[in-house]
C-alpha positions in Angstrom: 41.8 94.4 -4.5 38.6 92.5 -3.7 40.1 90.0 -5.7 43.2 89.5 -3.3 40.9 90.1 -0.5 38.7 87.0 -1.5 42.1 84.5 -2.0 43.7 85.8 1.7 40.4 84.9 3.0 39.8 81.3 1.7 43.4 80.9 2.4 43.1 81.4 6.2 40.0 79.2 5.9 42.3 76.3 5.0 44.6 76.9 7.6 42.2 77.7 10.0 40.5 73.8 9.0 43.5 72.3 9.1 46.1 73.6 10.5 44.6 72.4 14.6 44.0 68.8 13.1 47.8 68.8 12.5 48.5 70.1 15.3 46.7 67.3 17.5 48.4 64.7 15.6 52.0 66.6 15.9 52.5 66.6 12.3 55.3 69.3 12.2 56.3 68.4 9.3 53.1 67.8 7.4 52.3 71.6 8.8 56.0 72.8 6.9 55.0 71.6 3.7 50.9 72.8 3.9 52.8 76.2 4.5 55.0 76.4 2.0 52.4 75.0 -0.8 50.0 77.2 0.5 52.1 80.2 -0.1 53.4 79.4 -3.3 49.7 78.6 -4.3 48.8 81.7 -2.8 51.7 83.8 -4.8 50.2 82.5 -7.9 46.7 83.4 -7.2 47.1 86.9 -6.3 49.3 87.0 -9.2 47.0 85.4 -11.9 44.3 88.0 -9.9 46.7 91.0 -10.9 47.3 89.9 -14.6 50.3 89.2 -14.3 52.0 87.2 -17.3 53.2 83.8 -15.4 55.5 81.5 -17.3 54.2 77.7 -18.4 56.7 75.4 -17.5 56.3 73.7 -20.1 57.9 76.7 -21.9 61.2 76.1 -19.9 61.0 72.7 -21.0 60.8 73.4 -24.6 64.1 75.4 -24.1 65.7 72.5 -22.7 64.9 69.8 -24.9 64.4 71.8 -28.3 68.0 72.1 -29.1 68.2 67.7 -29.1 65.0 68.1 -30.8 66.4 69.6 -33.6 69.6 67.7 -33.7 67.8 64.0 -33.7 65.4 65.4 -36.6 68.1 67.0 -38.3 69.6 63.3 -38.3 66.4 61.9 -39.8 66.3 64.3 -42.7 
């Protein structure tokens, strides 16, 4: 729980720094996609902080490719 407790706060901290410099610059836009990052970081933090088992892309990418993988060095045998 503290855990959690400490990523909402330095969360707000970052909006709270940058969020008004935005702001004054209308950067609407540039505001979207600092919330959007900042909520998928902010997903992934309080779920690393909970243990929870989070997938390595990399995984999914060994799915894709590993079939071709094994054709081309099947080919090379």
């Amino acid at each position: 729980m503290i855990v959690i407790l400490g990523i909402l706060l330095v969360v707000m901290v970052i909006a709270l720094i940058e969020v008004p410099s935005l702001l004054k610059k209308g950067l609407k836009r540039e505001i979207w996609v600092l919330g959007i990052l900042l909520l998928f970081g902010t997903g992934l933090n309080i779920a690393q902080g909970l243990q929870i088992n989070i997938p390595n892309p990399l995984d999914w990418i060994n799915v894709v490719y590993k079939p071709f993988s094994d054709f081309l060095f099947g080919l090379f045998k």
